[in-house]
N, C-alpha and C positions, 0 to 999 in steps of 0.2 A: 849330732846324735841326741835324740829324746833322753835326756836322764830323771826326769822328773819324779818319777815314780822312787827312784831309788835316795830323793832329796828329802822328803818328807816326813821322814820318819827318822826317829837321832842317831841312828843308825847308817851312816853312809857308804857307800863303795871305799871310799880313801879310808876310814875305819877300819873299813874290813880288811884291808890292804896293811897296815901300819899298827903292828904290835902293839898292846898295853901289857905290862907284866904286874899291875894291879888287880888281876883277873883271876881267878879260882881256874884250873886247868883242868880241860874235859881231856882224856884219853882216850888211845883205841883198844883199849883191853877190855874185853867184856864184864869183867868186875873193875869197879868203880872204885878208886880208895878213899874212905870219908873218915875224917880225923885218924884214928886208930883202927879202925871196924873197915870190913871189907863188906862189900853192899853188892848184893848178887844183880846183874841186870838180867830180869823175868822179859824182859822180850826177846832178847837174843836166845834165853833159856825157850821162852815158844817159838820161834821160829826155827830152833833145832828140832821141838819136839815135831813140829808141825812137819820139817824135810824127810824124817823117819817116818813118821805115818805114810806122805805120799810116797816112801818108796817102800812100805812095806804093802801098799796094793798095787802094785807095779805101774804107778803114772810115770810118765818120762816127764816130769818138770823139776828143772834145774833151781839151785838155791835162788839164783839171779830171779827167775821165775818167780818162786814162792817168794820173795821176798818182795816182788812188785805188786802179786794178787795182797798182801799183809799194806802197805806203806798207802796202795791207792785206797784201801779202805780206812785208813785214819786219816785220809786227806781229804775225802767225799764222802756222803751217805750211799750214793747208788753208786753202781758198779758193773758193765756188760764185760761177760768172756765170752769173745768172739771167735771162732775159727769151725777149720771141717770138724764135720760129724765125727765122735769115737776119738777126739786128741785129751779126753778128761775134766771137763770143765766142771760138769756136775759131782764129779769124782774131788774135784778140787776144796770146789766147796764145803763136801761132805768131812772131807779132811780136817779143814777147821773146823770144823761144827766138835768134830770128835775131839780133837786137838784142847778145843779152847774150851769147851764146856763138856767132857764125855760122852761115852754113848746114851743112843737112846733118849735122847737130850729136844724136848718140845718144846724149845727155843728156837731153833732150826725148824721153819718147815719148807717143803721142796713140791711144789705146786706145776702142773704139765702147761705151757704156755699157750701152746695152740694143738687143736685137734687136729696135727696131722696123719692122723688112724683114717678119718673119714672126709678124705681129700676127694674120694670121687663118688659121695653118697649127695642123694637130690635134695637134702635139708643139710648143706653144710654150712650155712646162715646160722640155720637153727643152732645147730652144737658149737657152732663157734659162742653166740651170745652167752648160750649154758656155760661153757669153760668160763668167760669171763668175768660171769656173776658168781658163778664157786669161786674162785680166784682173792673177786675183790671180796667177798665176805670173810674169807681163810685173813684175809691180809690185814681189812678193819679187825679182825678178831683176834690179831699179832700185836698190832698199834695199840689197842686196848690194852692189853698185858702189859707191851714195854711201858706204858705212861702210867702204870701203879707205882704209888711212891716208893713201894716194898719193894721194884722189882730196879728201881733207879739205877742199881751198881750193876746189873744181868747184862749180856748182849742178848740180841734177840736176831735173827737171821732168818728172812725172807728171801726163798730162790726160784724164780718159775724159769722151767726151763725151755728149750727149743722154742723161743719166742720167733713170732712173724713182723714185718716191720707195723702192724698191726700194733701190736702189743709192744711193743719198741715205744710206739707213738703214747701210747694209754698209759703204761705203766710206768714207764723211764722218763721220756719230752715231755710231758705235761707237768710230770710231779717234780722234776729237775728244775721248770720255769717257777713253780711254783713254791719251791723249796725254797727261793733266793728270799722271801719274806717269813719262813720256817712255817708254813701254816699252809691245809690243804682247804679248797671249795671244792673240789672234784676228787676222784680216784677210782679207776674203771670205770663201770657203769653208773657210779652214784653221785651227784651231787646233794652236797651237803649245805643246809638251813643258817649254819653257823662255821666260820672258819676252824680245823680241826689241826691240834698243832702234831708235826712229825715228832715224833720221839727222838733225843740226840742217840740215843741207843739200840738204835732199830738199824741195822743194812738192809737194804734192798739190792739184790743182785740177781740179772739176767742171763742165760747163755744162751746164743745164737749161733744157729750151724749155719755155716758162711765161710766162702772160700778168702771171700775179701770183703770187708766193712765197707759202708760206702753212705752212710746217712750219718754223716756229719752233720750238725747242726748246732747252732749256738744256744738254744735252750737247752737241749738235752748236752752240752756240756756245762750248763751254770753248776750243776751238782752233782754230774757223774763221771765217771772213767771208764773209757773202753779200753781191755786187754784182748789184745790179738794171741792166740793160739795156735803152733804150731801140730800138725798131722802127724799120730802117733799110732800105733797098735796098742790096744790094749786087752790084758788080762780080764776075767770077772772079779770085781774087785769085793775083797774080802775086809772088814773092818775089825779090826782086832779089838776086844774091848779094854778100856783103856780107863785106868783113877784117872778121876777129873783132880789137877791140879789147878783151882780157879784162878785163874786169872784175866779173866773178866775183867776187873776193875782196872786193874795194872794197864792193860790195851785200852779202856774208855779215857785214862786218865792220862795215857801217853799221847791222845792226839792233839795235833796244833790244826786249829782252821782258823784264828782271827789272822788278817795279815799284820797285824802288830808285833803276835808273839812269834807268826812264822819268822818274822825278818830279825827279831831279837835273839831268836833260837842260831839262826845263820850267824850273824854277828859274833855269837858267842864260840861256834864251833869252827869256822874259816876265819876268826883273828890273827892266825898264825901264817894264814897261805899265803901266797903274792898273786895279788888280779885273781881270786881264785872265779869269780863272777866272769873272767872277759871274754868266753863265748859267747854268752850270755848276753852280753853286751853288744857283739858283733852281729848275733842273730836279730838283737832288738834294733840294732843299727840300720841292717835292710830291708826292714817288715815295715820300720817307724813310716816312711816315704809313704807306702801305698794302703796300710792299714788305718783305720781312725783310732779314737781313744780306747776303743774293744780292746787293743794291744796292750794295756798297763793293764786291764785286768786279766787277761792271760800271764801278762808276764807275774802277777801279783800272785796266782793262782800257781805259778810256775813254783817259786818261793815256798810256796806253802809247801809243795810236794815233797821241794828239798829238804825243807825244817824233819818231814814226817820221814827221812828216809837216813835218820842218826835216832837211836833209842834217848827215852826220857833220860835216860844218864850220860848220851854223848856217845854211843857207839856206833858206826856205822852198820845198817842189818843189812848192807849189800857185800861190803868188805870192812876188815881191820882198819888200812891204811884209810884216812880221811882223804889223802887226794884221787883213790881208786873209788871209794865210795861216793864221790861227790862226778867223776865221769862216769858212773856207770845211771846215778841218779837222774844227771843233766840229760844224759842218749834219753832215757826213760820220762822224761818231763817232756823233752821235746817232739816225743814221736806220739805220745798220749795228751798232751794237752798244749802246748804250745803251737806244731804246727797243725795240727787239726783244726784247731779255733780262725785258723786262717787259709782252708783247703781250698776255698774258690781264687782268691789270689795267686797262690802258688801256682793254680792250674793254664791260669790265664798269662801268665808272663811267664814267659821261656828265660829269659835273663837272671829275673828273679829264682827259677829254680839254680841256674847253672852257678849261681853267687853264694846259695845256699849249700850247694856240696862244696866247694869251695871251704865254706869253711867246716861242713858237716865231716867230709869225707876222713876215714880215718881214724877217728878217735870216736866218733859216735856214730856206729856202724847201721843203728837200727832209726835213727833220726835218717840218714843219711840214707837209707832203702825205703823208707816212706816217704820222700822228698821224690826221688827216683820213679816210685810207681804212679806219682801224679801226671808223669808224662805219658804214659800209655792212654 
């Protein structure tokens, strides 16, 4: 078994496994106790506020939900919500926009992806290009704002919606491959004279009506996450306006992307578990064989997710309990970015998928139905 990845940093599996009681103690209580003074954790307090909003415009997504659309965005810049037409995706988004920065709020803006109005007009070339060029000027004209030094502590949030694999390819895969150096040459229709850097406080997030995702790729996950989307009914959704309680900074300032501090954040939070990684390990076990080195930086990227899905104080935002929060993060790592980054494999060995429910089955239900649909 490849353990390499997990050797290199002072931080080991057997670390993580074996107690120190020289150690400050993170809890699962949503306030924090420091010294004397009780310390409010503001992200659990937003992602309350954030479950209330989406269910005061009647979306059907679940804490588990919202709390995955929240975790993949401090773990990645880009971000696709995938599923049928009418399950909320754009509703979702709007939510936080409202949520994190109030109403009314041109930080958020929500741009149409593709002109499917005039799907069967004789110049549908034409207004496709048109969409694209509004698009990427709306979007250079976001990156501007976020990269004022005044606007440094702001989010800024970028959504085009009903995107074609078209704009899939444009917006998300090129600027994902591109993102892995932080700095763009390209973006829609334009290429640029001089490298132009992404803002770390810029999201980019698309929604795609699709019954089933199926362009996986490994550029377009160097920097994004795909969230699948379950078929809902929904209401016209009504946005109640809302005090901005800023917290803005609090969410830029909670997220982990270096793998350093992912794996130090872990360490600090599963010191207490036994083997809390050996899924994890099991999964890396049977990928190790037939994947190349692509596999440490999935599983590194794995890590990070996990770091991002305990608040800057040590709470879990999926559940209280750290070992319910830590399966329900792993199902959620593994079906969005671990076995994605390796879909052609899966698909091509029958053994290898039936080794993987094996240990999928059961405890990580959604890892475990996406392993499943690779057979069909």
């Amino acid at each position: 078994m490849a353990l390499g990845f997990l050797l290199t940093i002072p931080y080991t599996l057997e670390s993580i496994q074996k107690p120190t009681r020289n150690m400050t103690t993170l809890t699962d209580n949503p306030l924090l106790l420091t010294g004397q003074s009780i310390q409010p954790d503001y992200e659990i307090q937003l992602l309350t506020r954030l479950s209330e909003q989406v269910s005061q415009v009647g979306i059907g997504f679940d804490r588990t939900a919202i709390a995955n659309f929240y975790v993949a965005l401090k773990s990645k810049p880009l971000a696709i919500l995938a599923g049928p037409a009418q399950s909320g995706k754009i509703a979702l988004v709007q939510c936080l926009a409202h949520t994190m920065m109030g109403g009314d709020c041109q930080q958020c803006q929500v741009m149409v992806g593709h002109p499917w109005s005039f799907g069967n007009s004789e110049n549908l070339t034409l207004f496709i290009e048109a969409q694209m060029s509004y698009n990427t000027e709306k979007l250079l004209g976001l990156i501007e704002e976020a990269r004022r030094p005044g606007n440094a502590h702001k989010v800024y949030i970028a959504c085009i919606t009903r995107i074609s694999p078209a704009e899939l390819l444009s917006f998300f895969t090129e600027v994902s491959y591109q993102l892995r150096h932080g700095q763009l040459m390209r973006f829609g229709d334009v290429h640029f004279s001089e490298p132009v850097t992404f803002p770390p406080n810029l999201f980019l997030i698309g929604t795609m009506d699709t019954e089933r995702f199926d362009w996986w790729d490994r550029d377009l996950l160097a920097n994004t996450i795909v969230i699948q989307t379950a078929k809902m009914s929904l209401p016209p959704c009504r946005f109640q306006k809302i005090t901005s309680i800023s917290e803005e900074q609090d969410f830029l300032c909670s997220r982990v992307r270096s793998r350093q501090a992912a794996y130090s954040k872990i360490h600090a939070i599963l010191r207490w578990q036994r083997q809390p990684l050996k899924p994890l390990i099991h999964v890396e076990a049977l990928l190790s064989e037939e994947v190349g080195s692509f596999l440490y930086w999935l599983l590194d990227e794995t890590i990070v997710y996990l770091a991002n899905s305990w608040s800057r104080l040590g709470n879990g935002l999926f559940a209280p309990s750290t070992p319910e929060n830590l399966a329900i993060a792993l199902d959620l790592a593994f079906s969005q970015i671990l076995l994605p980054g390796v879909v052609d494999t899966i698909r091509r060995i029958d053994v290898l998928r039936e080794q993987l429910h094996s240990v999928l089955a059961g405890q990580f239900p959604r890892s475990n139905a996406f392993t499943n649909s690779l057979a069909e």
